[in-house]
C-alpha positions, 0 to 999 in steps of 0.5 A: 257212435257204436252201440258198443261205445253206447254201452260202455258210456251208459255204464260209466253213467250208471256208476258215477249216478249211483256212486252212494246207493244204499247197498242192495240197490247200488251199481253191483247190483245193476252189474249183477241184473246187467250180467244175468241178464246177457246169459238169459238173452242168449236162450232168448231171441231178443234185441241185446242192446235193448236188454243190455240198456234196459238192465243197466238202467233198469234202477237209475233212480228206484222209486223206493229212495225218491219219494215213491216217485215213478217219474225220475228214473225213466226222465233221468234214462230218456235224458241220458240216452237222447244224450248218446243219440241212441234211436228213439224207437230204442229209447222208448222200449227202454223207458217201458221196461224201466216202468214195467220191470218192478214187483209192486206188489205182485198185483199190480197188472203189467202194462207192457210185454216184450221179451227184452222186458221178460229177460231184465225182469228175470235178472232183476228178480233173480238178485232178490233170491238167494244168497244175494237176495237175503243180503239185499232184503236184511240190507233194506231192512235195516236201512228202513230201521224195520225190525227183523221179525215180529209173530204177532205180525202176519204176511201180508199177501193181498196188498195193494201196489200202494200198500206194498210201497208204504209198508213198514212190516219186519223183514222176514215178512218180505219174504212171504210177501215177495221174494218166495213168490218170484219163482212163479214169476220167471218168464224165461226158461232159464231164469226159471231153472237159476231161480229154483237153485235160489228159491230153495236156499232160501227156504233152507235160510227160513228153516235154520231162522225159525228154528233159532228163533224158538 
């Protein structure tokens, strides 16, 4: 089997595997990380069937929707990818950068580092900027049944990987918490200068919010 087959078997995997996601965390949004991710590779020198493997199933089973177990994703992909006999040197550096990809809090120390890993986790974390980001974070808000914003209840910035994961503060504060901080978080050049673009739209969308919020 070609690499090439590997691939478009993985997406069909992928699809059929999140067919009933909730909305911020379903297959457009693996296509999304999948497509960015292939245009930060190409300023990068990087395995791109790692890369490619890597953004497809970075969120094969999030944590966020399975009891905040970090286990499944990386057995479901193992599994899969043991299936279509990709080499298993392959496979595990795709299973780390499933276990290595996510924010966590932001305190969280990295375990793993390689520049596959520095690209999906661009991609990832540029779908949480922007005008998708704000999409996907009302979308999980409102999934959680979280209100959209209380005064009286400060961002937290100083969470633990576990506080970060029971958190149950409104939406808005999500994005002091996370999504403001991700443009310091970029590893690549170009994943920096797309996040800017969606940093500052998203700063725009907080003004326009307090100010309707008065």
């Amino acid at each position: 089997m070609t690499t090439e087959e590997q691939i478009n078997k993985t997406i069909i995997f992928v699809k059929d595997t999140l067919a009933n996601s909730e909305g911020g965390h379903d297959w457009f949004h693996t296509e999304r990380v999948y497509k960015n991710a292939l245009l930060i590779a190409k300023g990068e020198k990087t395995n791109a069937f790692v890369v490619s493997l890597g953004a497809l199933l970075h969120d094969i089973a999030d944590s966020k929707f399975h009891n905040g177990d970090e286990t499944i994703g990386p057995k479901i992909a193992r599994e899969f990818l043991f299936k279509i006999n990709v080499d298993s040197v392959i496979i595990e550096h795709v299973i780390k950068i499933i276990e290595n990809i996510s924010f966590k809090g932001g305190n969280e120390a990295q375990k793993f580092y390689s520049t596959e890993l520095n690209v999906v986790q661009d991609a990832d974390r540029l779908d949480a900027m922007g005008a998708i980001g704000i999409a996907r974070c009302f979308n999980y808000g409102g999934f959680k049944n979280r209100p959209l914003y209380n005064p009286d209840i400060k961002p937290n910035l100083n969470m633990t990987k576990e506080e970060y994961k029971t958190s149950n503060a409104p939406t808005i504060n999500h994005f002091h918490e996370k999504l403001l901080l991700l443009k310091d978080k970029m590893n690549t050049k170009t994943g920096r200068a797309l996040a800017m673009e969606r940093h500052n739209y998203m700063l725009g969308f907080l003004d326009q919010f307090y100010k309707e919020w008065q």
